[in-house]
N, C-alpha and C positions, 0 to 999 in steps of 0.2 A: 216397425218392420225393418228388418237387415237381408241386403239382398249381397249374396257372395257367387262372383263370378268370375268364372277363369277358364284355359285350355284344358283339354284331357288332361287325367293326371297332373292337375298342376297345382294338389293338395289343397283344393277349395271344400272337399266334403273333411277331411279331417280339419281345417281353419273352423267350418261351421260348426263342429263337433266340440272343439275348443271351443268356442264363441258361447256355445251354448252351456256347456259348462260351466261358463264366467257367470253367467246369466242366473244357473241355476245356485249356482252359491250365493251370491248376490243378495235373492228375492226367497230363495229355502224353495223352491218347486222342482218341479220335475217337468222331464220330457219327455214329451209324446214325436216319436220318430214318424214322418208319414213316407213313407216309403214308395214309388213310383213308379218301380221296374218289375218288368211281369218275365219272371224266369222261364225262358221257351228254351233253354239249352243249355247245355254243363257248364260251358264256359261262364254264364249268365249267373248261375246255380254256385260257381265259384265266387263271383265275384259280390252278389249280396251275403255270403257264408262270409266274406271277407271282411264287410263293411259290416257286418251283424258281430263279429268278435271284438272290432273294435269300438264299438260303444259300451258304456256302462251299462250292467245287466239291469238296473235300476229304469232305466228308460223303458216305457212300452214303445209298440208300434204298431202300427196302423197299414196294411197294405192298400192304398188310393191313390187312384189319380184323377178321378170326377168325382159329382154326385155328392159334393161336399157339403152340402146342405143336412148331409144324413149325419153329418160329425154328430150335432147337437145329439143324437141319439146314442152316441159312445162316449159310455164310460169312463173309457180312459184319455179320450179328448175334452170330455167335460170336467174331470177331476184333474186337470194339468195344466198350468201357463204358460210354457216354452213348447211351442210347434217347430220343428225344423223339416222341412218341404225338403225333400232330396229326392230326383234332383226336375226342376222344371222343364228341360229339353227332352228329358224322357217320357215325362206327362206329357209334352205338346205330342210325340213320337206315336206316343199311344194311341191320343184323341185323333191324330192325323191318318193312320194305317184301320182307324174303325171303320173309316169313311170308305164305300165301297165304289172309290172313283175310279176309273183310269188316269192315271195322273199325267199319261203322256199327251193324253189328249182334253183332259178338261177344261169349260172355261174357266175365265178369269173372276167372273160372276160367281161361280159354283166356290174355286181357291177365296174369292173373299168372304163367301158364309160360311165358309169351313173355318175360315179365320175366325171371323165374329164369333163362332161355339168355344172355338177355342178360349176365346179373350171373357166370353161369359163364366164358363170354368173358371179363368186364374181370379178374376171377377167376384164369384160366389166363396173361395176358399179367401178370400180378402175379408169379403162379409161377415163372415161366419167367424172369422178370428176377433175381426175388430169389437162385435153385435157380443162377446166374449169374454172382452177384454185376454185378450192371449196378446204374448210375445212370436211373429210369427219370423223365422228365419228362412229364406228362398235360398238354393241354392241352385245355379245353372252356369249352360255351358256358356262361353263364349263362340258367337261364331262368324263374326267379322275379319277372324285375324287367320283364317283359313285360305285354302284353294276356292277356287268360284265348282260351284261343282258342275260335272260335265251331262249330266242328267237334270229333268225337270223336275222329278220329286226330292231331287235333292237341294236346287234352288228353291223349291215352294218351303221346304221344309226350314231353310237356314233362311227367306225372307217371313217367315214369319216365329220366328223363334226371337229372329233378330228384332222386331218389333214389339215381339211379347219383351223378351229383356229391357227395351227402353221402356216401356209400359209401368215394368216394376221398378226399376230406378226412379222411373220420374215419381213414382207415390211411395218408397221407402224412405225412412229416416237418417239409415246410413247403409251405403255402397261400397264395399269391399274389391279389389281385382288382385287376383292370385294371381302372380306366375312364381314359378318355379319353388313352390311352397311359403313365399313371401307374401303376406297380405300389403295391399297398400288400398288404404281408405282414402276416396277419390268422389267420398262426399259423406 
């Protein structure tokens, strides 16, 4: 597992994108792009048009962000070695906003089993690659090197993102941090 993480825009989906590339010349396989963001607005609708032109047409994709369990049943996850997960904060964003909390006022009890589903998700898509033998590549945000945010779903949101990120460094093989389009391997 490679796990590449960095600021907005700070060229860690194109680093994976390369990465992966290297990977697939390598070993002769292909990738399966799993894809994480759910298009609710043009902007949105821009922005995967954007990241969808620049991969090779050769790549499939996969629109998921849970329920990875059901890979085993596609196709094109099963005829493929290279996964690259783009991007994990989006996934956490996703599984976070299903949940029909009030987030200004939940407890703490409530934010750590929202946790826990979350961490079973990145959990089961681990599974699922290893039980596979796949090459699985993570790509996510950074979100230590931010503002403290001024709302509580925005702290719930970046303390547990921020945990899931250490979660997947500590069990990845090699750790990437982008800034400014510069990889630096930092394990």
């Amino acid at each position: 597992m490679i796990f590449i993480i960095g600021g907005a825009r700070s060229g860690k989906s194109s680093f994976a994108e390369k990465k992966a590339l290297e990977i697939q010349e390598t070993i002769q396989g292909n990738v399966v792009y799993l894809a994480t963001s759910i298009v609710f607005d043009e902007d949105t609708k821009n922005r995967v048009e954007m990241h969808q032109s620049s991969r090779p047409s050769t790549w499939k994709t996969i629109e998921q962000y849970k329920s990875f369990q059901a890979l085993q049943e596609h196709e094109d996850f099963m005829g493929n070695k290279i996964i690259l997960l783009d991007c994990l904060t989006l996934m956490i964003t996703n599984l976070l906003l299903e949940e029909e909390d009030d987030f200004d006022t939940v407890s703490n009890e409530r934010i750590r089993d929202i946790e826990q589903k979350i961490k079973e998700e990145i959990e089961s898509l681990i599974m699922v690659c290893r039980s596979h033998n796949k090459i699985l590549l993570v790509v996510s945000n950074e979100v230590g090197f931010g503002i403290v945010p001024a709302y509580r779903l925005g702290s719930i949101f970046r303390d547990i993102a921020g945990r899931m990120n250490q979660y997947i460094a500590s069990l990845a093989d090699d750790v990437y941090l982008i800034t400014a389009g510069i990889p630096l391997k930092i394990k």
